[in-house]
MARKOL-883023 format. One line per field, with one value per residue: residue in three letters; z negated, x negated, y of N, C-alpha, C, O, CB in turn. Coordinates in Angstrom, 2 decimals. Glycine has a CB too. Example, Ala and Ser with C-alpha at 12.3 -4.5 7.8 and 13.67 -1.06 7.14 Angstrom:
2
res	c(ALA; SER)
n_pz	c(-7.80; -7.08)
n_px	c(-13.19; -12.85)
n_py	c(-5.69; -2.25)
ca_pz	c(-7.80; -7.14)
ca_px	c(-12.30; -13.67)
ca_py	c(-4.50; -1.06)
c_pz	c(-7.80; -7.87)
c_px	c(-13.20; -12.90)
c_py	c(-3.30; 0.03)
o_pz	c(-8.46; -8.04)
o_px	c(-14.24; -13.41)
o_py	c(-3.32; 1.14)
cb_pz	c(-9.05; -5.72)
cb_px	c(-11.31; -14.08)
cb_py	c(-4.47; -0.60)
//
This chain:
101
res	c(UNK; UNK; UNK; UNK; UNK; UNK; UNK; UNK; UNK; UNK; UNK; UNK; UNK; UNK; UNK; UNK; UNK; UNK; UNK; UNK; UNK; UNK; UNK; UNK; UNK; UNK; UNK; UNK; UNK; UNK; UNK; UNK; UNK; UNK; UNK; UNK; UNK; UNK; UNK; UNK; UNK; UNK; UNK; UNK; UNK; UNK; UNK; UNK; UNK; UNK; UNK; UNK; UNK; UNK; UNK; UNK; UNK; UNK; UNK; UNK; UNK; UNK; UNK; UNK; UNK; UNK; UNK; UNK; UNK; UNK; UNK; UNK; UNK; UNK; UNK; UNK; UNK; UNK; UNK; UNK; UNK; UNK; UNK; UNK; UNK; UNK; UNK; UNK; UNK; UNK; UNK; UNK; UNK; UNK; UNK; UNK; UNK; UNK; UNK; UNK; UNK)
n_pz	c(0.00; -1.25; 0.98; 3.58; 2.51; 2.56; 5.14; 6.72; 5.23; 3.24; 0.12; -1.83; -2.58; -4.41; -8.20; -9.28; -8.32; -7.59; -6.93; -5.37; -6.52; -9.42; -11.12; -12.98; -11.87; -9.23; -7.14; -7.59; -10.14; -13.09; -13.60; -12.41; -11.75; -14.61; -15.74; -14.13; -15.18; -17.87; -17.77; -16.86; -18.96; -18.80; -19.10; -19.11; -17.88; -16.62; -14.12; -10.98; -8.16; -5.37; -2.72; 0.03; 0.51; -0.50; -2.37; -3.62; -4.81; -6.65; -7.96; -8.88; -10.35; -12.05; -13.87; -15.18; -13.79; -11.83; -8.58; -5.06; -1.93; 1.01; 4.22; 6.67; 9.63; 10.47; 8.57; 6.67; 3.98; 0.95; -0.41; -3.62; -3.66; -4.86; -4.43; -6.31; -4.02; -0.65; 1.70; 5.03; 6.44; 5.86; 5.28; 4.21; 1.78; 0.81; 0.00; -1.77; -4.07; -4.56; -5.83; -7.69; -10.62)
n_px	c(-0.83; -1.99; -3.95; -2.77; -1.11; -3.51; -3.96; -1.98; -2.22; -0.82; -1.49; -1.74; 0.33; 1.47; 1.59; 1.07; 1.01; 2.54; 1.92; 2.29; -0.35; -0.24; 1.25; 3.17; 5.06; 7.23; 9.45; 12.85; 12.43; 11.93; 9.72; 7.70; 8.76; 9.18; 7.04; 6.22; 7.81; 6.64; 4.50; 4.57; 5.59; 8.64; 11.97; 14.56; 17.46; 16.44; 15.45; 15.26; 15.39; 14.19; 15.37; 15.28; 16.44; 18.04; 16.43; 15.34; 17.51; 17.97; 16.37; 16.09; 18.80; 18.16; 16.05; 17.75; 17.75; 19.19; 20.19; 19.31; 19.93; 18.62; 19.77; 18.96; 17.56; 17.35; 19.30; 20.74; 22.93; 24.31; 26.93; 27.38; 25.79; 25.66; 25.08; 23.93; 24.41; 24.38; 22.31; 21.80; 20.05; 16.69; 17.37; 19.94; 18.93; 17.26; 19.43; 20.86; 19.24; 18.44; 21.27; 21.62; 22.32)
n_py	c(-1.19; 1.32; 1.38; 1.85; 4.49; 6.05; 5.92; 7.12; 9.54; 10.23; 9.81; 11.54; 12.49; 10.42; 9.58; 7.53; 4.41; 0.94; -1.99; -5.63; -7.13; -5.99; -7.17; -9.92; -10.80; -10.96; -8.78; -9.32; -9.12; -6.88; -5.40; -3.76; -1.60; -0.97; -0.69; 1.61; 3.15; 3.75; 4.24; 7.00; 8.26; 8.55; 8.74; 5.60; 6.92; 9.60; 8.73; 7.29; 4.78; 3.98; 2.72; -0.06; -2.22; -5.41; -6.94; -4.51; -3.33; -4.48; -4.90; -2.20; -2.48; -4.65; -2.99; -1.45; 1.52; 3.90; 3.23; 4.20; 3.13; 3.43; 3.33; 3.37; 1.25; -1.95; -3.92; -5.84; -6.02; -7.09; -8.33; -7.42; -5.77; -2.66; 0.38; 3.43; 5.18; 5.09; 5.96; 7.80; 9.36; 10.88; 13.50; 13.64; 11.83; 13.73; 15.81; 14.32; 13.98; 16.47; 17.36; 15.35; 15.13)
ca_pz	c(0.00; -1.19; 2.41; 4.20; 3.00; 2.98; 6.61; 7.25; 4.45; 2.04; -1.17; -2.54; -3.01; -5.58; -8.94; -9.27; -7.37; -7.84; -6.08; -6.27; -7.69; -10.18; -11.86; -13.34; -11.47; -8.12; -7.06; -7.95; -11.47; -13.25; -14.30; -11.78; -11.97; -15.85; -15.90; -13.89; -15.84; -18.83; -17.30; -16.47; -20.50; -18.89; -19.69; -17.54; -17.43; -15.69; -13.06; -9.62; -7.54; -3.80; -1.99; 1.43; 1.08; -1.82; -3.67; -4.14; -5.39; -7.50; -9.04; -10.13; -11.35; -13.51; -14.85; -15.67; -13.33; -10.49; -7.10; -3.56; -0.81; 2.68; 4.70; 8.38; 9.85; 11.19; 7.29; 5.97; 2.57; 0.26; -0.55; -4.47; -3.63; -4.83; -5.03; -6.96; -2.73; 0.21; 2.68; 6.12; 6.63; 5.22; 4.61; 2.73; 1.02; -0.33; -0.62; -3.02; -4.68; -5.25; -6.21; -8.61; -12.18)
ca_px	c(0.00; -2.90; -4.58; -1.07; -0.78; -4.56; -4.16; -1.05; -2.24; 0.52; -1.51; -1.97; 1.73; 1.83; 0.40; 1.02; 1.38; 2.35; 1.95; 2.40; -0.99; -0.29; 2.93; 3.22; 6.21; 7.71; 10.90; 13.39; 11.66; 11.51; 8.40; 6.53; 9.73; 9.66; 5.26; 5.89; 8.19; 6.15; 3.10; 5.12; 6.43; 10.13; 13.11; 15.17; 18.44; 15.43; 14.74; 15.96; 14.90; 14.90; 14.78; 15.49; 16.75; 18.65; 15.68; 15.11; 18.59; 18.24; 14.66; 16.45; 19.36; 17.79; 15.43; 18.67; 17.67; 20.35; 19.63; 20.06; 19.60; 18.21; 20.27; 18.38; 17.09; 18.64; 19.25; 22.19; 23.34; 24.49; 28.24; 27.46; 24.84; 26.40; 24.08; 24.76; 24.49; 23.28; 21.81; 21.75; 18.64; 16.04; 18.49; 21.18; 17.91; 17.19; 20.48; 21.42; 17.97; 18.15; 22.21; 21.86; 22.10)
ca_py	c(0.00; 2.46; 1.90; 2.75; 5.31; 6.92; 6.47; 8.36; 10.80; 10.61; 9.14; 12.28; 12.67; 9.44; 9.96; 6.16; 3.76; -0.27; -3.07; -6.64; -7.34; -5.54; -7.40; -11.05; -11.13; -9.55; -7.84; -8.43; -8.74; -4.96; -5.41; -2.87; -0.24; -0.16; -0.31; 2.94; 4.52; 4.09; 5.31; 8.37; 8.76; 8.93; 7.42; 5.00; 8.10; 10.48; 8.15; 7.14; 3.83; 4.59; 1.24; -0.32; -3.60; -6.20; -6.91; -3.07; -2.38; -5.85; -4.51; -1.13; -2.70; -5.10; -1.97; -0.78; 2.50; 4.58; 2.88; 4.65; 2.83; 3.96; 2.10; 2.84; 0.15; -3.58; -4.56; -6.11; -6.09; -8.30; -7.55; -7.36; -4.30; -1.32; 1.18; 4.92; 6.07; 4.60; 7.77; 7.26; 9.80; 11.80; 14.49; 12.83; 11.21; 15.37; 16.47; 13.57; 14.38; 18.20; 17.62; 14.99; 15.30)
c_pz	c(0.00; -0.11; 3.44; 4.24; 2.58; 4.33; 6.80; 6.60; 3.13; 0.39; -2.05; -3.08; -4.32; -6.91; -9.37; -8.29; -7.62; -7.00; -6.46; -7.02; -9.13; -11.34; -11.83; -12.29; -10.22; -8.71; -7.04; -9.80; -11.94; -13.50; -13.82; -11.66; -13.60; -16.59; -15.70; -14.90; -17.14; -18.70; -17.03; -17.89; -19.69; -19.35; -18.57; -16.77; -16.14; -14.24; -11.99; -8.77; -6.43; -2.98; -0.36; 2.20; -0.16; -2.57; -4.07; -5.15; -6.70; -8.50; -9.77; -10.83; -13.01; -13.98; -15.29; -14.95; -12.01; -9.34; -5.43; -2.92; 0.46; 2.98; 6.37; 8.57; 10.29; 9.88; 7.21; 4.75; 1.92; -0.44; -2.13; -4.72; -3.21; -5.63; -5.56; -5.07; -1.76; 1.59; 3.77; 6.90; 5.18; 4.50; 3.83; 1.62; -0.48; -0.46; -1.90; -3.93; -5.71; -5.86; -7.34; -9.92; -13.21)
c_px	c(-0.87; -3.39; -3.68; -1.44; -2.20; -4.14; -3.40; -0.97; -1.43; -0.06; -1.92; -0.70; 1.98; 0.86; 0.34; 1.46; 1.29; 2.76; 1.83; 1.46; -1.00; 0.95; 2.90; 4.08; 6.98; 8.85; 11.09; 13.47; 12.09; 10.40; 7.70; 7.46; 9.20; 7.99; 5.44; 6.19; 7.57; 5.04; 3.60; 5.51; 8.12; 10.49; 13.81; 16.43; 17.68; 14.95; 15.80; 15.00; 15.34; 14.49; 15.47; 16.10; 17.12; 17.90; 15.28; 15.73; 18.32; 17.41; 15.39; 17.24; 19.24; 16.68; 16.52; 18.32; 18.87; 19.45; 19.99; 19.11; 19.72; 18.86; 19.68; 17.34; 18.01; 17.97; 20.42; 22.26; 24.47; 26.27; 28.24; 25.99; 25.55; 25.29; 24.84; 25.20; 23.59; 23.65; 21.30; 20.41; 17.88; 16.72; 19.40; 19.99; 18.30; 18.25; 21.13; 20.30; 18.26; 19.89; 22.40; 21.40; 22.06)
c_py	c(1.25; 2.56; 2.46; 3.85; 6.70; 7.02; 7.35; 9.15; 11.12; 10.10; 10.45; 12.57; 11.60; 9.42; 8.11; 5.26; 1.74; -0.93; -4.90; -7.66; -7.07; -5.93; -8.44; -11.62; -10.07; -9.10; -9.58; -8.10; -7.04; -4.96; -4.23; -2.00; 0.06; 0.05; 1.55; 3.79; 4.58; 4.92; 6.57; 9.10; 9.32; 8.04; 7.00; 5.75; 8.88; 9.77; 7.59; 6.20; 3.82; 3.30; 1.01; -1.55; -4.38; -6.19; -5.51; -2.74; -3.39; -5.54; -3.06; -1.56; -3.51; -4.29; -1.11; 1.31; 2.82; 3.73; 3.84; 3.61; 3.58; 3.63; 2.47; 2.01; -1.12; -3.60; -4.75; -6.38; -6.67; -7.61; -6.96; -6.32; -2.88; -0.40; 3.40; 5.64; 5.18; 5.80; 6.80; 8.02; 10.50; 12.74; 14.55; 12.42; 13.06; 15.65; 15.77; 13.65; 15.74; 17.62; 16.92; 15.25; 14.24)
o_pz	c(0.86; 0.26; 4.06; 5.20; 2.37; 4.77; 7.06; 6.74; 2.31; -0.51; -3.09; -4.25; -5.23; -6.81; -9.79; -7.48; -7.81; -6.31; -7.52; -7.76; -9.94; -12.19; -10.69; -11.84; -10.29; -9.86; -6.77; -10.47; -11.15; -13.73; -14.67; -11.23; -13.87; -17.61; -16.46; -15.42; -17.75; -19.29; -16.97; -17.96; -20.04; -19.82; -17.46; -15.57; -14.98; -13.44; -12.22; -8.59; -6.18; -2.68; 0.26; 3.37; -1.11; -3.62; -5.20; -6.14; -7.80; -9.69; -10.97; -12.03; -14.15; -14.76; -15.79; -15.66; -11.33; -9.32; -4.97; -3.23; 0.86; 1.99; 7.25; 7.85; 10.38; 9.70; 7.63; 4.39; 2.48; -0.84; -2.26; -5.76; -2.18; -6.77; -5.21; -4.92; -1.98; 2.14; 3.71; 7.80; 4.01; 3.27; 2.92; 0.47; -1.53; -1.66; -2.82; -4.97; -6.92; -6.97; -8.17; -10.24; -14.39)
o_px	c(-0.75; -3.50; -3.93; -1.93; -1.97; -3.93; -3.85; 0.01; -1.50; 0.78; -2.52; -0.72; 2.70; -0.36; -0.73; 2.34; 0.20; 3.76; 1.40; 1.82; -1.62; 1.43; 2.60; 3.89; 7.21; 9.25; 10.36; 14.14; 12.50; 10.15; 7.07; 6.82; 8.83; 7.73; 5.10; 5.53; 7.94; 4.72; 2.68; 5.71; 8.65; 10.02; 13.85; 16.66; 18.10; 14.18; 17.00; 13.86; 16.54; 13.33; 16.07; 16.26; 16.43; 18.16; 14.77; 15.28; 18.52; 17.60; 15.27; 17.01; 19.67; 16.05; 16.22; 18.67; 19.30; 18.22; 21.13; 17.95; 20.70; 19.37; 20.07; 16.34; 19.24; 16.77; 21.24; 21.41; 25.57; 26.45; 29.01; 25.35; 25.86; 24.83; 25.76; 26.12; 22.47; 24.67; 20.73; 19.80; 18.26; 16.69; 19.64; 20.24; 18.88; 18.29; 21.73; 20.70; 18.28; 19.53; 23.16; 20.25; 21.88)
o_py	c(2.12; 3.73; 3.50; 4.44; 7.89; 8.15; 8.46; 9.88; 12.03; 9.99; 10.18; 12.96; 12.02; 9.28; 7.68; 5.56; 1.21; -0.70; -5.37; -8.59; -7.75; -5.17; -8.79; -12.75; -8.86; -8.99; -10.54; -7.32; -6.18; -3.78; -3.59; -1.04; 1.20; 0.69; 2.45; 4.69; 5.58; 5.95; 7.39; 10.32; 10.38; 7.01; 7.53; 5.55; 8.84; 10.30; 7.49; 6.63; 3.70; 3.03; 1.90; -1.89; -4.01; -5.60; -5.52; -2.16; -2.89; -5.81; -2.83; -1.38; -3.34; -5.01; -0.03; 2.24; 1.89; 3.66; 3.91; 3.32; 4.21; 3.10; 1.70; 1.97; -1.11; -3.45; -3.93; -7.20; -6.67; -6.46; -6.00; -6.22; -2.29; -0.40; 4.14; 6.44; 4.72; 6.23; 5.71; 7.44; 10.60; 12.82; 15.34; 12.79; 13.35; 15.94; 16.34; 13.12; 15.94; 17.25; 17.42; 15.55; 14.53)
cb_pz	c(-1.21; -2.00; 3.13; 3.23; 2.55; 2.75; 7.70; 7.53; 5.31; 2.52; -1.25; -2.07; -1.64; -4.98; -10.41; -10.16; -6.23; -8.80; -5.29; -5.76; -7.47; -9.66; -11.26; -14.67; -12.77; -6.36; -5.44; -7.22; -11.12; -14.44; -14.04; -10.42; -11.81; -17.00; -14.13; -12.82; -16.01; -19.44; -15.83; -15.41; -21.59; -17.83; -20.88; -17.78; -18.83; -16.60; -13.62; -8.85; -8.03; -2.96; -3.13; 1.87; 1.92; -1.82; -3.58; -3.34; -4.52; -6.83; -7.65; -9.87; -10.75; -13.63; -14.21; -17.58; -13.09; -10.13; -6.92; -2.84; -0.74; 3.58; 4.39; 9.29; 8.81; 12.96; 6.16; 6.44; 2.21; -1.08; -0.22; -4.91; -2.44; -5.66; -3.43; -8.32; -2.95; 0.62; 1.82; 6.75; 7.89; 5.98; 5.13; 3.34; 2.35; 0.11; 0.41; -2.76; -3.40; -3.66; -5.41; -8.37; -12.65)
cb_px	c(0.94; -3.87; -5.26; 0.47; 0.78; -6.04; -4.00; 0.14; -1.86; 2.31; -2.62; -2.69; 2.80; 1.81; 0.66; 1.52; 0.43; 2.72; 0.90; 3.07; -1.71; -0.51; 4.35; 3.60; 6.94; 8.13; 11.52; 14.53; 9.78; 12.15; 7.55; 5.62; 11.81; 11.05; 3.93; 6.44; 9.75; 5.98; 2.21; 6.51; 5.25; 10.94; 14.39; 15.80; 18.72; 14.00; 13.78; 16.20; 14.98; 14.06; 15.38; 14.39; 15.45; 19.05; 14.42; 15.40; 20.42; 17.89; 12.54; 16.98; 19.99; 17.38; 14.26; 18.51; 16.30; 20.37; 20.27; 19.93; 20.06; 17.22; 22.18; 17.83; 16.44; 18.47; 18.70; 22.89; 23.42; 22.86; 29.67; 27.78; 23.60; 28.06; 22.56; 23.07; 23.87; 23.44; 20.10; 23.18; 18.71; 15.34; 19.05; 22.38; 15.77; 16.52; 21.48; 21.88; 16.84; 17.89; 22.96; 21.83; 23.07)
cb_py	c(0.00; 2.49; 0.76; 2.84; 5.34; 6.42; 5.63; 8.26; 11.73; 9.42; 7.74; 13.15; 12.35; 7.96; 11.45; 5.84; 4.47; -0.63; -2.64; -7.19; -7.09; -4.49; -6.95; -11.17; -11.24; -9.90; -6.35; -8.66; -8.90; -3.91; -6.71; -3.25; -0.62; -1.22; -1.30; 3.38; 4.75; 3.17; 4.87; 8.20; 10.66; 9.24; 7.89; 3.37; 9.28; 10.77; 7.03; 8.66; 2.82; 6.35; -0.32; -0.21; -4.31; -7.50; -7.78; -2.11; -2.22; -7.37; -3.90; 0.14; -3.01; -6.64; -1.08; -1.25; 2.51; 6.91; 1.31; 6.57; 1.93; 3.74; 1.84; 3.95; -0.03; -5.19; -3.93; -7.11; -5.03; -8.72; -8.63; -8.63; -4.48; -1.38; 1.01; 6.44; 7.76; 2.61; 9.29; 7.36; 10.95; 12.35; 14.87; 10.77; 10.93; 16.86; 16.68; 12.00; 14.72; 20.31; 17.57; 14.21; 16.06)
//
């Protein structure tokens, strides 16, 4: 993941970053959602899990964190994936961002 996204520049944007060396246990485990949020000193209210696919929504729900799902892309979803919002771009992404409380 860290070489990703050196190449396309973006690792300066993450002050953390986990991956699945880094976790006993994958998705849809919490293990590497609720590492972060400790390393961050939040709480699981303050936080928001932005995923792309079942085991995403599956990894926030069992960290007990809000889920949005992306939904572009050929993905299909699982009828018992109800996420707080699923955004169809970028834009819905920020507007459900900056609006939520």
């Amino acid at each position: 993941t860290k070489k990703i996204l050196d190449v396309l520049g973006y690792s300066d944007l993450f002050s953390i970053m986990m991956c699945p060396d880094d976790v006993k246990v994958g998705k849809p485990n919490p293990e590497g959602a609720l590492k972060i949020i400790d390393k961050l000193g939040m709480k699981k209210e303050e936080c928001l899990y932005i995923g792309d696919n079942n085991a995403d929504f599956y990894t926030g729900n069992n960290a007990g964190i809000d889920v949005v799902i992306v939904s572009w892309g050929p993905r299909k979803f699982k009828d018992d994936v109800k996420p707080k919002a699923f955004v169809k771009s970028y834009k819905e992404l920020e507007d459900f961002i900056l609006n939520a409380k």
